[in-house]
Structure formats: structure tokens, C-alpha cells
KOLFI-531226 format. One record per residue: residue number from 0; residue in three letters; z, y negated, x of N, C-alpha, C in turn. Coordinates in Angstrom, 2 decimals, padded with zeros to 5 digits. Atoms other than C-alpha are relative to their C-alpha. Example, Ala and Ser with C-alpha at 12.3 -4.5 7.8 and 13.67 -1.06 7.14 Angstrom:
2
+-----+------+---------+---------+---------+---------+---------+---------+---------+---------+---------+
!  nr ! rest !     nup !  nnorth !   neast !    caup ! canorth !  caeast !     cup !  cnorth !   ceast !
+-----+------+---------+---------+---------+---------+---------+---------+---------+---------+---------+
!   0 !  ALA !  000.00 !  001.19 !  000.89 !  007.80 !  004.50 !  012.30 !  000.00 ! -001.20 !  000.90 !
!   1 !  SER ! -000.06 !  001.19 ! -000.82 !  007.14 !  001.06 !  013.67 !  000.73 ! -001.09 ! -000.77 !
+-----+------+---------+---------+---------+---------+---------+---------+---------+---------+---------+
% end
This chain:
157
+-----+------+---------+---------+---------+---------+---------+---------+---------+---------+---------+
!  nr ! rest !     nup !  nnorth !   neast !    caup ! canorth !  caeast !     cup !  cnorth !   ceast !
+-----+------+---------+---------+---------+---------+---------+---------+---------+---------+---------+
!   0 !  UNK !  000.88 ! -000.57 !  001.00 !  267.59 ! -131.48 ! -046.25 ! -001.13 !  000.73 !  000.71 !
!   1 !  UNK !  000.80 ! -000.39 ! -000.61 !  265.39 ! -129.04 ! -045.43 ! -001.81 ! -000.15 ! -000.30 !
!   2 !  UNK !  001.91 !  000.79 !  000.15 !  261.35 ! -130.06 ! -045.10 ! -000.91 !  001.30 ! -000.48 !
!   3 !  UNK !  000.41 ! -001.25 !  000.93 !  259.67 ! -127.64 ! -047.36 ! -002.29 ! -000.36 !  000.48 !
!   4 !  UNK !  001.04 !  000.00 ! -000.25 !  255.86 ! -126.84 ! -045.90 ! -000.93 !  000.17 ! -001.03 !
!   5 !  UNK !  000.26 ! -000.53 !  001.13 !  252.98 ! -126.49 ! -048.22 ! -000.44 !  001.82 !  000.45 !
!   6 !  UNK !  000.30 ! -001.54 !  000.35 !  252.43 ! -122.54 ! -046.46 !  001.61 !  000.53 ! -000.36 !
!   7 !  UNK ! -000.91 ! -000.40 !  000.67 !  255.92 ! -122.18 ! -047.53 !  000.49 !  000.23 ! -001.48 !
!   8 !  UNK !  000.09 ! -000.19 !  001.50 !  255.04 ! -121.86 ! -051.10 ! -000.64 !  001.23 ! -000.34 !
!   9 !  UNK !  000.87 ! -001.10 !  000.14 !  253.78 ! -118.72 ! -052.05 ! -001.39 !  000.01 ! -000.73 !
!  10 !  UNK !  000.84 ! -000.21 !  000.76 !  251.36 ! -119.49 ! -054.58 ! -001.35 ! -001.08 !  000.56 !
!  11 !  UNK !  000.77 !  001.31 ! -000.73 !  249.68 ! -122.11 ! -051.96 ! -000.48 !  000.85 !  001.08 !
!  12 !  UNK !  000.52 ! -000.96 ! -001.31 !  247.18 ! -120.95 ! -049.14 ! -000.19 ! -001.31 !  000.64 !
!  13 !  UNK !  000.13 !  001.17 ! -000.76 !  247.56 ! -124.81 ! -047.86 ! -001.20 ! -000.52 ! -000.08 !
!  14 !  UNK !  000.90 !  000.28 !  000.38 !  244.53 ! -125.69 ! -049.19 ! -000.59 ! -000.66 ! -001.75 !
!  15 !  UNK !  000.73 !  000.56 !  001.56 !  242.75 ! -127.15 ! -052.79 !  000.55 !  000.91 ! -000.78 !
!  16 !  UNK ! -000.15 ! -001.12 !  000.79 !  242.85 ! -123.71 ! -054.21 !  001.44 !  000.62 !  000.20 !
!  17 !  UNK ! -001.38 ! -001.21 ! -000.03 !  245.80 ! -121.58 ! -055.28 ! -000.29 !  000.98 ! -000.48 !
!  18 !  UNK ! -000.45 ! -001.74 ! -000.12 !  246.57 ! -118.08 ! -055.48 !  001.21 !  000.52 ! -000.67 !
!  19 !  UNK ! -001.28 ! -000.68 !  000.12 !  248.50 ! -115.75 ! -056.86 !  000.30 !  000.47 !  000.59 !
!  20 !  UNK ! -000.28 ! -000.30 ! -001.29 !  251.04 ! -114.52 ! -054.49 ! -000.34 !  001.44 ! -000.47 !
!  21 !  UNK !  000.37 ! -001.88 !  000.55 !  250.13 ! -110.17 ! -054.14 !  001.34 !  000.79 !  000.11 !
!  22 !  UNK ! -001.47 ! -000.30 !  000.04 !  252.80 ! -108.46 ! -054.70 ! -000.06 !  001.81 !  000.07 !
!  23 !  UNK !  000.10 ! -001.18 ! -000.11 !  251.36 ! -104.93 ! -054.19 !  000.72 !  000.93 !  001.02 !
!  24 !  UNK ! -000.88 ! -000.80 ! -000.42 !  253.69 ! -103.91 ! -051.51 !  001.11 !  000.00 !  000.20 !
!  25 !  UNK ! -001.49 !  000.15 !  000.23 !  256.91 ! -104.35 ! -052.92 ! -000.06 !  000.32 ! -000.93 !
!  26 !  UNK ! -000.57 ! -000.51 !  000.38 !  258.87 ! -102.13 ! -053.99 !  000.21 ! -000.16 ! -001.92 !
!  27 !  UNK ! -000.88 !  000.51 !  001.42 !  259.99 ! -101.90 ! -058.07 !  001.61 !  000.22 !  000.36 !
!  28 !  UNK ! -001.60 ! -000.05 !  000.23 !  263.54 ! -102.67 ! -058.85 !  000.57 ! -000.44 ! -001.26 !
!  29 !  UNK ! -000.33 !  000.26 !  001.57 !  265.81 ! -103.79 ! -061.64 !  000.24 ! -001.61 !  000.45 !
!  30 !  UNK ! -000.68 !  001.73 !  000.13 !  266.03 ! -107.64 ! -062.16 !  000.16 ! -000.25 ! -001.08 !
!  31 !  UNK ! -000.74 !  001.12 !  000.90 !  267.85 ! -109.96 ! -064.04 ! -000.13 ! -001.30 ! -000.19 !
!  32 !  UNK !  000.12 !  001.65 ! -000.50 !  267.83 ! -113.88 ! -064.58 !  000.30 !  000.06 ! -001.80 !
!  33 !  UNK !  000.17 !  000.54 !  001.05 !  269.29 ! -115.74 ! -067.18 !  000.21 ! -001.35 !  000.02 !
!  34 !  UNK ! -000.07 !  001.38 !  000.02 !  269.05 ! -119.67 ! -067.96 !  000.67 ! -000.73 ! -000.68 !
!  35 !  UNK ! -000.80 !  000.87 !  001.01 !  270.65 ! -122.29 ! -070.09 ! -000.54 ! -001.47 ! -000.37 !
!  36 !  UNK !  000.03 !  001.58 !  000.17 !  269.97 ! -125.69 ! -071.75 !  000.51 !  000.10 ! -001.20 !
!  37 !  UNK ! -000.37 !  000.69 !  000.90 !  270.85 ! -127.98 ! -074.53 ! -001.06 ! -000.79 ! -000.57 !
!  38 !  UNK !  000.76 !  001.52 !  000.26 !  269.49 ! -129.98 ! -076.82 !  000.98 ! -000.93 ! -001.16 !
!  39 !  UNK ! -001.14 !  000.84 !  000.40 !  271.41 ! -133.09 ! -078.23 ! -000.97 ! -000.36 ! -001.18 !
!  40 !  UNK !  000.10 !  000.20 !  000.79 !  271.23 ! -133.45 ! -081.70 !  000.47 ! -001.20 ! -001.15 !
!  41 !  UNK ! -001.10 !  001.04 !  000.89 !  273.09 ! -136.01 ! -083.17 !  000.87 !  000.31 ! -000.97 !
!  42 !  UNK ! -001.54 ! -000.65 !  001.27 !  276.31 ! -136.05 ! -085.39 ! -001.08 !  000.34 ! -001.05 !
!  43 !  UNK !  000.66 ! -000.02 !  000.83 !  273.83 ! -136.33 ! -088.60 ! -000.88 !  001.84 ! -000.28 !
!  44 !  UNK !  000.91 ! -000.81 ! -000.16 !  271.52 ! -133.29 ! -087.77 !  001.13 !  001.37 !  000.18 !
!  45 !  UNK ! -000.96 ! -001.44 ! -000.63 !  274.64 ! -130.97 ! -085.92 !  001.07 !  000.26 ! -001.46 !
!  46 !  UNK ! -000.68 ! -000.10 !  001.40 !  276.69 ! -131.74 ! -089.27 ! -000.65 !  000.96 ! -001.14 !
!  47 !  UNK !  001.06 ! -000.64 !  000.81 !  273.79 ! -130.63 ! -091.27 !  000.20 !  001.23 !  000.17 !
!  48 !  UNK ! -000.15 ! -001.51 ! -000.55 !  273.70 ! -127.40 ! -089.45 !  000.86 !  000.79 ! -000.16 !
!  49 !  UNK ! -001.88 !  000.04 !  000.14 !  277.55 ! -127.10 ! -089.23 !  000.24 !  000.84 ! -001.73 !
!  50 !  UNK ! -000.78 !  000.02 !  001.77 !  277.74 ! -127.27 ! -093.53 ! -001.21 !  000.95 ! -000.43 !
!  51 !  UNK !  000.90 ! -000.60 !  000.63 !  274.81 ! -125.67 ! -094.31 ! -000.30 !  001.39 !  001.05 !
!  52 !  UNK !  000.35 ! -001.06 ! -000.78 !  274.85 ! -121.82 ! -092.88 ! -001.72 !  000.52 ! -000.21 !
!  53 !  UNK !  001.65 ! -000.54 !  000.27 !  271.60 ! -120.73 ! -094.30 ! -001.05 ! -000.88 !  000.82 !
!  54 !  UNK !  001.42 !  000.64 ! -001.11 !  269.55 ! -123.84 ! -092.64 !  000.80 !  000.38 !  001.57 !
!  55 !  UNK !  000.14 ! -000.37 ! -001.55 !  271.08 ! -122.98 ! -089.41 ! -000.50 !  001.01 !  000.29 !
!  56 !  UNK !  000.56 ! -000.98 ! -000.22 !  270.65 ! -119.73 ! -089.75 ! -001.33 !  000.35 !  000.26 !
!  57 !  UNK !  001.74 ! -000.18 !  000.03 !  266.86 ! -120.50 ! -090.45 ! -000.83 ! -000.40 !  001.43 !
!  58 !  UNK !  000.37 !  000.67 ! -001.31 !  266.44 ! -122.83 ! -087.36 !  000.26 !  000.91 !  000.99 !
!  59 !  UNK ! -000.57 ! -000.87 ! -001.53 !  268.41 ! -120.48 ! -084.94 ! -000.73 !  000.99 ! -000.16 !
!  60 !  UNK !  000.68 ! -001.06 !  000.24 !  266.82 ! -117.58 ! -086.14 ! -001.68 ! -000.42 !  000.41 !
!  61 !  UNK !  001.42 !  000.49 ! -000.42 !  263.02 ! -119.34 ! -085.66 !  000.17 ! -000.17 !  001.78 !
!  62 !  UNK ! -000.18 !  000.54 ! -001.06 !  264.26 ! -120.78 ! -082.50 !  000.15 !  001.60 !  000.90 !
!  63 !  UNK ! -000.11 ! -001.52 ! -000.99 !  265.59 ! -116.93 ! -081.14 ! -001.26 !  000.85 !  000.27 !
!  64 !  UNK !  001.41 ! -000.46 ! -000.22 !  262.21 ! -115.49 ! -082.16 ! -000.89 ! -000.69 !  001.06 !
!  65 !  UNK !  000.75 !  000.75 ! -001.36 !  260.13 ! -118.10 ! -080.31 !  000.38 !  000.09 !  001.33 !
!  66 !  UNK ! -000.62 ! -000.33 ! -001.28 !  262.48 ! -117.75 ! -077.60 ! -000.88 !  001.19 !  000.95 !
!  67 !  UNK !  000.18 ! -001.30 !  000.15 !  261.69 ! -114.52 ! -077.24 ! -001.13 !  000.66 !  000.18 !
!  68 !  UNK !  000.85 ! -000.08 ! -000.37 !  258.57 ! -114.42 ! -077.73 ! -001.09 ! -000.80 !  001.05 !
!  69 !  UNK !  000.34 !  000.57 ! -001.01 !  257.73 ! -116.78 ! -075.17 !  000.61 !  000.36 !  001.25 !
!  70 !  UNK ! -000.95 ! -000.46 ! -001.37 !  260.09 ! -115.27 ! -072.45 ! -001.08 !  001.46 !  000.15 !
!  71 !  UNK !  000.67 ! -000.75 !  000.15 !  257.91 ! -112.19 ! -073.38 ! -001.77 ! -000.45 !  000.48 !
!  72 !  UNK !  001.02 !  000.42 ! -000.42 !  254.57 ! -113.95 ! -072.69 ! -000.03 ! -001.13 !  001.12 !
!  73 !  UNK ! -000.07 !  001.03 ! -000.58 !  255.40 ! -116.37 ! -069.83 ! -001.01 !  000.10 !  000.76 !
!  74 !  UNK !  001.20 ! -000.40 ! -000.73 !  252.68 ! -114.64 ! -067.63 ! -001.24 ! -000.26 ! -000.12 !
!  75 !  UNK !  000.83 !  000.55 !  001.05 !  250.28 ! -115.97 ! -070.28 !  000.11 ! -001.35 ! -000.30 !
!  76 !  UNK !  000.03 !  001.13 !  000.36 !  251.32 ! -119.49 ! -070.35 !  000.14 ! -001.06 !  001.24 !
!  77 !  UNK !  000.25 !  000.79 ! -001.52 !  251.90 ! -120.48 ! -066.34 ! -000.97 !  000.69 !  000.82 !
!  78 !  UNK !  001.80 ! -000.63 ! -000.58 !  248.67 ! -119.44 ! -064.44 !  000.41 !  000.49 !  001.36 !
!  79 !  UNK ! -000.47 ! -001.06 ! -001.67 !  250.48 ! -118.28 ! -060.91 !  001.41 !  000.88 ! -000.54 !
!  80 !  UNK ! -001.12 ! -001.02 !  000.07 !  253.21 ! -115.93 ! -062.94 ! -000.43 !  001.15 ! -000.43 !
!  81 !  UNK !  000.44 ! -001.01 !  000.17 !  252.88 ! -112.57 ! -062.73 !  000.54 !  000.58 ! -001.67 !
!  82 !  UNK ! -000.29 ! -000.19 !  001.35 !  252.98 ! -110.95 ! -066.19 !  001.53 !  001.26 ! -000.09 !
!  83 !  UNK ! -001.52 ! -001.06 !  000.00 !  256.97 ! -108.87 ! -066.74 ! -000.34 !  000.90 ! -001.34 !
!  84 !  UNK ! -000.22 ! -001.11 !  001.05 !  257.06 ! -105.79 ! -068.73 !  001.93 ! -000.16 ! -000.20 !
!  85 !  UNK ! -002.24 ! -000.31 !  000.42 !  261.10 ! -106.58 ! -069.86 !  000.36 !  000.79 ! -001.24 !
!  86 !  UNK ! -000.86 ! -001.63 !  000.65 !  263.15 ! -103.85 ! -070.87 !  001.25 ! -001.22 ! -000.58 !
!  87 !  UNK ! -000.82 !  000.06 !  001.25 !  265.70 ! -106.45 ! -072.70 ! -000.04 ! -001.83 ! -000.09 !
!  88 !  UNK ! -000.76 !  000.98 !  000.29 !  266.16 ! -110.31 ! -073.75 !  000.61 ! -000.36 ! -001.10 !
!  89 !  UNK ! -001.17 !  000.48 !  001.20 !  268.52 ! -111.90 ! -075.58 !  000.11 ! -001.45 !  000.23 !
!  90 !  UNK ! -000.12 !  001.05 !  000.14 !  268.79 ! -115.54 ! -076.91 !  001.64 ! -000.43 ! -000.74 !
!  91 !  UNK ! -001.28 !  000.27 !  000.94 !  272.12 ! -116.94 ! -078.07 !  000.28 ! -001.35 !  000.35 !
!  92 !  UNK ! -000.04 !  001.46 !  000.04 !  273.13 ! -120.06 ! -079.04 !  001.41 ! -000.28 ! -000.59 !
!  93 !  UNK ! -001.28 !  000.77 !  000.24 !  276.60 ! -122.10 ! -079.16 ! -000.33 ! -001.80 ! -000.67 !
!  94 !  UNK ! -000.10 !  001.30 !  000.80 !  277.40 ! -125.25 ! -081.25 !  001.13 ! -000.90 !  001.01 !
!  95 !  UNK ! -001.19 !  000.53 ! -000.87 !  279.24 ! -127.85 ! -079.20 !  000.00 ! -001.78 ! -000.70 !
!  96 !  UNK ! -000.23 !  001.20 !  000.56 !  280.71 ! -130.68 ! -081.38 !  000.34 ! -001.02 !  000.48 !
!  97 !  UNK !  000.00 !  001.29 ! -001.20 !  281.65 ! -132.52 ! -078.19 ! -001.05 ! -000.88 ! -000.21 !
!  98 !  UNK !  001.31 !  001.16 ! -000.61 !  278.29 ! -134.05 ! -077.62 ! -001.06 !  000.67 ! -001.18 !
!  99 !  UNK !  000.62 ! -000.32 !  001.05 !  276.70 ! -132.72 ! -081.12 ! -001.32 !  000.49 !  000.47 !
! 100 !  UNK !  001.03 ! -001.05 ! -001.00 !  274.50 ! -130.00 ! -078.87 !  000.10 !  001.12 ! -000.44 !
! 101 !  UNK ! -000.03 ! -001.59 ! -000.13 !  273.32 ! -126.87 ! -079.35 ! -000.48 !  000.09 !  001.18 !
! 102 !  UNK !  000.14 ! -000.37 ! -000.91 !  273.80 ! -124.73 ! -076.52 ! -000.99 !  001.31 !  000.12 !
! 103 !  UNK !  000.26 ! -001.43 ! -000.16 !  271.04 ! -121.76 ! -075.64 !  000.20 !  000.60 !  001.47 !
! 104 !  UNK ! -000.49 ! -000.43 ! -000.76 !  271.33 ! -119.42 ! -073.58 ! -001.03 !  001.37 ! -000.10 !
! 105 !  UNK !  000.81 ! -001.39 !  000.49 !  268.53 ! -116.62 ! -073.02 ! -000.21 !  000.80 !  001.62 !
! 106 !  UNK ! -000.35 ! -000.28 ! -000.74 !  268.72 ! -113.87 ! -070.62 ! -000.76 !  001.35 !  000.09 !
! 107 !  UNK !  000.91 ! -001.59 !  000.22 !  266.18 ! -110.93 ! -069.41 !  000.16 !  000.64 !  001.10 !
! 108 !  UNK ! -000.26 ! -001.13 ! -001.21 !  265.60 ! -108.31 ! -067.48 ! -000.85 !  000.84 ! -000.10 !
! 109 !  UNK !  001.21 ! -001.64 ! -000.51 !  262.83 ! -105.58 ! -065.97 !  000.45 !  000.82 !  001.03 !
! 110 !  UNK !  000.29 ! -000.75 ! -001.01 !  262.21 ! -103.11 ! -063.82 ! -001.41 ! -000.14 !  000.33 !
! 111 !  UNK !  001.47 !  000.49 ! -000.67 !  259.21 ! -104.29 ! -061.25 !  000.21 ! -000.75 !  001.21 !
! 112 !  UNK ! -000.20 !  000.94 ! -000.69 !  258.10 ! -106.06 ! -058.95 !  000.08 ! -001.67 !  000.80 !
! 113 !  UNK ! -000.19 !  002.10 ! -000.68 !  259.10 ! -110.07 ! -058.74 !  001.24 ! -000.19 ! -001.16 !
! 114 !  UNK ! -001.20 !  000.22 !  001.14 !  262.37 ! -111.80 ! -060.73 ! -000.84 ! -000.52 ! -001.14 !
! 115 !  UNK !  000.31 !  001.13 !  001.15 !  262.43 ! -112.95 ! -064.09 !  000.25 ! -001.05 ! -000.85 !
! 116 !  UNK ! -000.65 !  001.19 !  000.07 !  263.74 ! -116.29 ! -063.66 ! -001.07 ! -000.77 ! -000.90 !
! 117 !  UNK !  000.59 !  000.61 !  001.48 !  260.82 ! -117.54 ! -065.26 ! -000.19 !  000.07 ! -001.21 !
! 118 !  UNK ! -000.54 ! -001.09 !  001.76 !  261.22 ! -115.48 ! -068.64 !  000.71 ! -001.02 ! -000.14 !
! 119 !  UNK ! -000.84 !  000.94 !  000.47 !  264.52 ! -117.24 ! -068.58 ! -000.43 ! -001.64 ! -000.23 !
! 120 !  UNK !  000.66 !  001.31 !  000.25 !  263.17 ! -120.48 ! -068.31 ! -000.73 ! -000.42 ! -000.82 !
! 121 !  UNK !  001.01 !  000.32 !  000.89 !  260.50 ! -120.08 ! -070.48 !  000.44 !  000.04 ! -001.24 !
! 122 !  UNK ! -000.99 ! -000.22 !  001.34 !  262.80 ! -118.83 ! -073.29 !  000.80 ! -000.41 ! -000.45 !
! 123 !  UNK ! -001.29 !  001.15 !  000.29 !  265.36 ! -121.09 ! -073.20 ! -000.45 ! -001.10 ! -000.38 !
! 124 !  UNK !  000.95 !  001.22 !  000.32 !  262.78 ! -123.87 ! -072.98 ! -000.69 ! -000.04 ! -001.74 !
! 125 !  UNK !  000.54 ! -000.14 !  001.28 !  260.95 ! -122.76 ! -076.21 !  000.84 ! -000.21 ! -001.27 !
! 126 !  UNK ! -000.78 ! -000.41 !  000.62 !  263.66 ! -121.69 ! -077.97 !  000.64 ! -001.84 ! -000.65 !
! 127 !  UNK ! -000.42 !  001.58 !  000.11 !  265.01 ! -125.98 ! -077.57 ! -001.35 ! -000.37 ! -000.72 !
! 128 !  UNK !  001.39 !  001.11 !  000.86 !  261.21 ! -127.29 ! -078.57 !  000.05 !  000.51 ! -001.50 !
! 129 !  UNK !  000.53 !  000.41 !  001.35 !  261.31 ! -125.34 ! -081.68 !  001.33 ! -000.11 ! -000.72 !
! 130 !  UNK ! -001.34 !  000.51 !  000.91 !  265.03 ! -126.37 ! -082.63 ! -001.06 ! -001.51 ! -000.25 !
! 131 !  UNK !  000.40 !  001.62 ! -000.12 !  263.47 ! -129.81 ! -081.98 ! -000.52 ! -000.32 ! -001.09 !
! 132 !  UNK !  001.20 !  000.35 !  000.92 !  260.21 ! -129.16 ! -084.00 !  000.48 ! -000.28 ! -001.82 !
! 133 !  UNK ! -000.86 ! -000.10 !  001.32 !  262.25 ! -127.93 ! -086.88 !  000.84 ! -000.80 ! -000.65 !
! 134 !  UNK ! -001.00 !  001.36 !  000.57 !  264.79 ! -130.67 ! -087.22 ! -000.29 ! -001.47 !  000.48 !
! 135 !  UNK !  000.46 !  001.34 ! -000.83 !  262.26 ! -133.73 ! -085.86 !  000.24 ! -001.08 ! -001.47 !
! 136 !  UNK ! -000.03 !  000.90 !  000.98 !  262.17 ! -135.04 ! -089.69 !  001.45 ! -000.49 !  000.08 !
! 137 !  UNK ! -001.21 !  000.91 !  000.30 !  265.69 ! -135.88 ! -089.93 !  000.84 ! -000.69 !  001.30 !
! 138 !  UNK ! -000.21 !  000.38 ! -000.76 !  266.17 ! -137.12 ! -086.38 ! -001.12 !  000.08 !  000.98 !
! 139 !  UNK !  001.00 !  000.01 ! -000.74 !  263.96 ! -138.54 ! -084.09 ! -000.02 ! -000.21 !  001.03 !
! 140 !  UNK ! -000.54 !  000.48 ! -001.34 !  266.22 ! -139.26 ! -081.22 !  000.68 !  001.11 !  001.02 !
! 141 !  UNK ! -000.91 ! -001.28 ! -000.36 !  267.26 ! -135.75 ! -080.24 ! -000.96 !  000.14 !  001.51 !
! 142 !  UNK !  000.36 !  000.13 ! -001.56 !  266.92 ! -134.76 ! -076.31 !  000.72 !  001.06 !  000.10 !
! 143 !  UNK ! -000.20 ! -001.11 ! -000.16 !  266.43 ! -131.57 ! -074.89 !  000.48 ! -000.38 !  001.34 !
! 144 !  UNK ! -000.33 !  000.25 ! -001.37 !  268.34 ! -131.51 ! -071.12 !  000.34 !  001.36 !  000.50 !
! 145 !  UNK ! -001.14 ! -000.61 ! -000.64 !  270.47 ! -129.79 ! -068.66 ! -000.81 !  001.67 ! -000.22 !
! 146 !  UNK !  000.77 ! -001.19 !  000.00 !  267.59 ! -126.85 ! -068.42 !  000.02 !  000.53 !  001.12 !
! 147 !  UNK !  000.03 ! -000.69 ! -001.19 !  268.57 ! -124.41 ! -065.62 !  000.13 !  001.49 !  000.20 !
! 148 !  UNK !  000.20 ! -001.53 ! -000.38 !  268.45 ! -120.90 ! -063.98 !  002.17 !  000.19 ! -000.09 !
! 149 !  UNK ! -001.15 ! -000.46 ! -000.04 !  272.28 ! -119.68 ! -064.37 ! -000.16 !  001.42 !  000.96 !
! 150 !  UNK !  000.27 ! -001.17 ! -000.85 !  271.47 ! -116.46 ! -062.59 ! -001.03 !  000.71 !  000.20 !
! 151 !  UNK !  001.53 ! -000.64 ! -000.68 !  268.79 ! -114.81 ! -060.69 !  000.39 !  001.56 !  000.70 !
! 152 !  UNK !  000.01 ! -000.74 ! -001.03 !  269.39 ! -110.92 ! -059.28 ! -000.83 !  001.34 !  000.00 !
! 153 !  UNK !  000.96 ! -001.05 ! -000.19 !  267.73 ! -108.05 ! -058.10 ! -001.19 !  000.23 !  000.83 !
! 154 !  UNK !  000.90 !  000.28 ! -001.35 !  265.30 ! -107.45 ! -055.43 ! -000.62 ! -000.79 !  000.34 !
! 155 !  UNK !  000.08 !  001.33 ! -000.41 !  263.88 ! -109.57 ! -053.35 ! -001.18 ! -000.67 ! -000.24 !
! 156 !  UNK !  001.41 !  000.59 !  000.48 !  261.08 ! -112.39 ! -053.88 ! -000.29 ! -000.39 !  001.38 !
+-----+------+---------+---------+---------+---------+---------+---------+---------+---------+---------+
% end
């Protein structure tokens, strides 16, 4: 395993204080990044959803906006990310009656300079809290997981 320093962090000057890393002489390019999680709903709640198109529709639809608009402001909500002008995301979401989960899945992209793996992250993340928020009354045991980067490309960080 490799031993990770703290000047090997960018947003660290090895000291109390942090920094944002500068990013003024690099290049723009086109990046990409998209993420994925779940959140486990239970039979009761995923049934619900399942039979009734209109309340899903209402939840998924709240849930894509927030997405969305939090993948759009992530620059604004973690204090060392630089702010992304993105040219496209998209939230989409699968039903998986295996393990009574909805699956999202949100995925952006700019032209600039740093990735926007955190977008994804941030949008995928949101997108689960307000399935959560939305369906907390009729289940109170639901668990968001399995929150990760699926792909990262485009110039370098």
C-alpha cells in the first residue's frame, strides 16, 4: 500500500491551513465523470413505487432535479472545489427488485480546467438523500450505499 504524504494532497500546504489548489496554468479541456449509488428501500416502499407510476414519477422527478442541481453547485457546497461551468448532466435511475433498490446514476461533463468527478458525486449523492427525504414517512430503515466514481476522463488533475 502506498503511504500517502500530507504534501501529497493538493488542497494541503502540510500545515493547519488549507488551500485551494491554483489551477491557473492548466490548460482547458473536455472532461467527463460519472458516478453511481443506491439506495435500499424496502419491498413495502419499492412496491409502492413499482404500482403507483405517478408517485414515482414525483419522487424520481424531485430526486433528478436536486440531483442536478446540486452537481451544478458542488463548488458552493465543498470549500476546496473549484466551481464547473458543465455543458451537460444527466441523472437516471433504475429499479432493481433484487434487493428492492433504486439505482442512480448521474453523469457530467465541461470544458475547463480540473475533472468533474465531484459533480458526479455530488449528484448522485443528493439525488439518494432526497429519494430518502421523500419516502422517510413510510420507511424508516432505508440505506443509501455503494456511492462511487464509475468514470473519470479528460485532462489531467
Amino acid at each position: 500500500m502506498k503511504e500517502i504524504r500530507m504534501e501529497d494532497l493538493s488542497q494541503s500546504d502540510g500545515m493547519i491551513a488549507v488551500n485551494m489548489a491554483d489551477l491557473h496554468e492548466k490548460e482547458d479541456a473536455y472532461h467527463c465523470a460519472s458516478a453511481e449509488g443506491k439506495i435500499y428501500v424496502g419491498d413495502e416502499v419499492f412496491f409502492a413505487l413499482e404500482t403507483h407510476p405517478a408517485k414515482m414519477g414525483e419522487v424520481l422527478g424531485a430526486a433528478q432535479v436536486a440531483g442536478i442541481m446540486a452537481a451544478k453547485n458542488t463548488g458552493g457546497l465543498l470549500p476546496m472545489c473549484h466551481t464547473s461551468l458543465l455543458t451537460n448532466c444527466k441523472l437516471t435511475f433504475r429499479m432493481s427488485e433484487k434487493d428492492y433498490a433504486v439505482l442512480a446514476n448521474c453523469s457530467v461533463s465541461c470544458v475547463g480546467k480540473k475533472s468533474v468527478k465531484m459533480e458526479a458525486l455530488t449528484g448522485v449523492s443528493v439525488a439518494l438523500l432526497t429519494i430518502f427525504d421523500m419516502c422517510k414517512s413510510a420507511a424508516h430503515l432505508m440505506r443509501i450505499g455503494e456511492v462511487h466514481l464509475v468514470e473519470d476522463k479528460g485532462g489531467q488533475d
